[in-house]
N, C-alpha and C positions, 0 to 999 in steps of 0.2 A: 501447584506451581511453586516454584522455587523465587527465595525474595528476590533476584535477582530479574523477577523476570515482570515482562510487560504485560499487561492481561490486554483480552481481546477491547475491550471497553474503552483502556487509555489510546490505546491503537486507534481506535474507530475514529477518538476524539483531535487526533493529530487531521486524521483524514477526511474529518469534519471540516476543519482549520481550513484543509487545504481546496477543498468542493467552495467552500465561505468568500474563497478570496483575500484569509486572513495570515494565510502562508503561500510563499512559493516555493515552486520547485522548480530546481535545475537536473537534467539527466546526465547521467553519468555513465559513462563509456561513450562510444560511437556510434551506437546503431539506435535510428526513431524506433518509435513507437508501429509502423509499419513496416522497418526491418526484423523483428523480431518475432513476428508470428507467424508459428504458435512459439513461443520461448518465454523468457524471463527478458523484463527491462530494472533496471535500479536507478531510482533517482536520489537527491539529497532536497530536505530542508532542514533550512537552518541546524545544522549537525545531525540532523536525524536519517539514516540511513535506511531504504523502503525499498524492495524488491515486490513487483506486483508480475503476475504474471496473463498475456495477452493470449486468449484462447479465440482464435479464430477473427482477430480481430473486435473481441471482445476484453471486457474488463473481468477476468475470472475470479483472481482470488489474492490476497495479500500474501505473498509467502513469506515475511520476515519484515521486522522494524525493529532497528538498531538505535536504542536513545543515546544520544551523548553523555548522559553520566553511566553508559555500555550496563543498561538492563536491554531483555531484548524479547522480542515476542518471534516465532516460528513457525509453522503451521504445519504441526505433523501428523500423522495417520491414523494416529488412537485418539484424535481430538474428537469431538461431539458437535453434531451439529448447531449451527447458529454462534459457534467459537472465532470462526473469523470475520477480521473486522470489516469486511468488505457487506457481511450479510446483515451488519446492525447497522448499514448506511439505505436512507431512506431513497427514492425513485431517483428523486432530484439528484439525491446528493453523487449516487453512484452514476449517473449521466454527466455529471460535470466534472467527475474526477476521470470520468473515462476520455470524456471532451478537451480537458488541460493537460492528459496522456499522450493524446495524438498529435496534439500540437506542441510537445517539445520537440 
């Protein structure tokens, strides 16, 4: 990874924040969480820029987080399993970030 970049782990821990209750998110663009599947939605907290993608009406997979001081995590093709941050979120946690998804 490049110093500029976000590891899966800092990622996870934003996403933790946000499942906690201890960040919010607002979505950005125009389409819910129920317009866009199967697609990509992107929200914002507090400067941080997250692209998760809704497979089937499901919570699939983190495709990108953008931090405000612009390091930034990706999720691409030659990664290795258990690298995105969606899979080092616990039952709970990914049921409630799926749950604050649908209801933006």
């Amino acid at each position: 990874m490049s110093s500029n970049a976000l590891t899966p782990r800092e990622t996870y821990q934003l996403l933790r924040d946000i499942a906690l209750g201890i960040r919010t998110m607002r979505r950005l663009g125009e389409q819910s969480w129920a317009q866009v599947q199967p697609g990509l939605m992107t929200v914002e907290v507090e400067g941080w820029v997250l692209t998760f993608c809704n497979d089937s009406d499901t919570l699939g997979y983190c495709a990108s987080c953008y931090a405000p001081d612009g390091r930034a995590y990706v999720l691409g093709s030659d990664q290795k399993f258990g690298t995105d941050p969606i899979e080092l979120m616990s039952t709970w946690e990914h049921g409630e970030l799926q749950r604050l998804l649908k209801a933006l």
